[in-house]
N, C-alpha and C positions, 0 to 999 in steps of 0.2 A: 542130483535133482531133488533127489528124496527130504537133502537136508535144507532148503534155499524154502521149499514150503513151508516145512515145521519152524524155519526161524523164521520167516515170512506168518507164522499165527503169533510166534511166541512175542515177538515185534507189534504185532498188532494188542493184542492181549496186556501188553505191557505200556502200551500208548493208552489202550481203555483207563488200564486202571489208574494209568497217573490223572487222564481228567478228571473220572472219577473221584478222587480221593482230593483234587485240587478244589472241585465244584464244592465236596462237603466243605472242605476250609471255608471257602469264599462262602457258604451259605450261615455255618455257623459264627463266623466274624460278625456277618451284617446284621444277626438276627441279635447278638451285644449289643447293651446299649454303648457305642461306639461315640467318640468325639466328632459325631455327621458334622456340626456347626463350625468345624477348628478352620474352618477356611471364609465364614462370616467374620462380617466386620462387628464388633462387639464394642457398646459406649458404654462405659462409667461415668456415672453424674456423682459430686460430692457438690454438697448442697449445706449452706449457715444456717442451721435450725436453731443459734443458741439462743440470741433475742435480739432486740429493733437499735440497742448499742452497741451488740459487739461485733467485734472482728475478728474472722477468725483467717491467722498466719499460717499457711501450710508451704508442705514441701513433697512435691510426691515424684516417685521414678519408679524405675524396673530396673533391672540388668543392663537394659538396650536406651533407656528412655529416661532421663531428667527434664520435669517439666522447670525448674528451678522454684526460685519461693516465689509466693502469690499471696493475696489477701482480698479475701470473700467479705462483703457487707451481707448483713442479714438478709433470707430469701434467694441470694443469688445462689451462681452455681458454677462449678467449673467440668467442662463433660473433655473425655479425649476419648480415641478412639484406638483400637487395635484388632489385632487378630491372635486368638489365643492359639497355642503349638498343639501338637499332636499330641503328644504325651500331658497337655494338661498341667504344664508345671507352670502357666504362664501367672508371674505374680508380681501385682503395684505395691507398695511401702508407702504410707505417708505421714511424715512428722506432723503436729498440728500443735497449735498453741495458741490460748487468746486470754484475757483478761475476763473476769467475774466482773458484774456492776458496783462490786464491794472492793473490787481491786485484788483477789486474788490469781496466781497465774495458772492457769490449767495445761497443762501440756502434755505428749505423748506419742508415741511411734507406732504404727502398727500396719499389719498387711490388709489394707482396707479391699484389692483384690486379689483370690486365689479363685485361680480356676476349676480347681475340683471342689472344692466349696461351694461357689458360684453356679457352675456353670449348668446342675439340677435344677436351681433353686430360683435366679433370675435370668437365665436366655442369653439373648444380643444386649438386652438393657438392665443394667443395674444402678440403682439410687440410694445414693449413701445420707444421710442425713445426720449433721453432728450438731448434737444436742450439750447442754449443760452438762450432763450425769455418763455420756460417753456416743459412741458411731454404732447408729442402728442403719438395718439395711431394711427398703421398703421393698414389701411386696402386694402384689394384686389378687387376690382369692374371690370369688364370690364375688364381683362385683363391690367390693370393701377392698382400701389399703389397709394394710398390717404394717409393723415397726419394729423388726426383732433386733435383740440387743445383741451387736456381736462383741462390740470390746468396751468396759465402763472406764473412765477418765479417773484414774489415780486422785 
C-alpha cells in the first residue's frame, strides 16, 4: 500500500515535469521567428521593366512547377502563386532573355525566388522587375518603393 502511493507521486511528478518542460519548448519555438506564413498563399510578380520595344522570353519552375516559356511585353507581368514549405527551402529559377534596341541578346538564369531571402524582406507579395542592366526586387518602405539589385544581366 505504502508503494502504489509513492509511485502514485512519483507518476504524478513525472507527468508535471513532462508538461512542463513540453510548455517551455512550445513557448520557446513560438517566441522564434518561425515560418508563421508557410501555410499562406504567397504571389510572385515578374514584371518587363526593360522598355516600350522589348520582349522579354522567360522560362520559370520549381522542383514541382514548370510554368513553361512565356513572353512579357513591356509593363506587363506574369504573377503565380504558391505556398512556401516549412523549412523554407521553397525556390522558383527563371531563364530570361530578350533583345537590346541595338540588337544585342541578354540572357540569364537565376533563382529570382528563395524563400529564406524572400520571405523577411517581401511577405505574401514579391515584385520582380527586370530591367536592362539586370532583376531588382521592389519594395515598400516609408510610404516610397525601393529597387534593390539582386542579380545584374551578364
Amino acid at each position: 500500500m505504502m508503494m502504489s502511493g509513492r509511485r502514485s507521486k512519483l507518476t504524478g511528478a513525472f507527468l508535471l515535469s513532462v508538461v512542463v518542460i513540453f510548455a517551455a519548448l512550445v513557448s520557446e519555438c513560438s517566441s522564434r521567428e518561425q515560418p508563421e506564413r508557410y501555410a499562406d498563399i504567397t504571389t510572385v510578380f515578374l514584371v518587363n521593366d526593360i522598355s516600350v520595344k522589348t520582349l522579354l522570353n522567360y522560362h520559370c519552375y520549381s522542383s514541382e512547377t514548370d510554368f513553361g516559356n512565356k513572353t512579357l511585353a513591356y509593363e506587363h507581368e506574369f504573377l503565380w502563386r504558391f505556398r512556401i514549405n516549412f523549412t523554407l527551402s521553397t525556390k522558383f529559377w527563371c531563364d530570361m532573355r530578350f533583345y537590346t534596341e541595338e540588337g544585342t541578346l541578354i540572357q540569364g538564369g537565376y533563382h529570382v525566388y528563395k524563400a529564406r531571402r524572400e520571405y523577411h524582406i517581401c511577405g505574401n507579395e514579391c515584385y520582380f522587375d527586370v530591367r536592362r542592366d539586370g532583376l531588382y526586387r521592389r519594395r515598400y518602405e516609408d510610404y516610397t518603393f525601393y529597387f534593390d539589385l539582386v542579380y545584374s544581366f551578364p
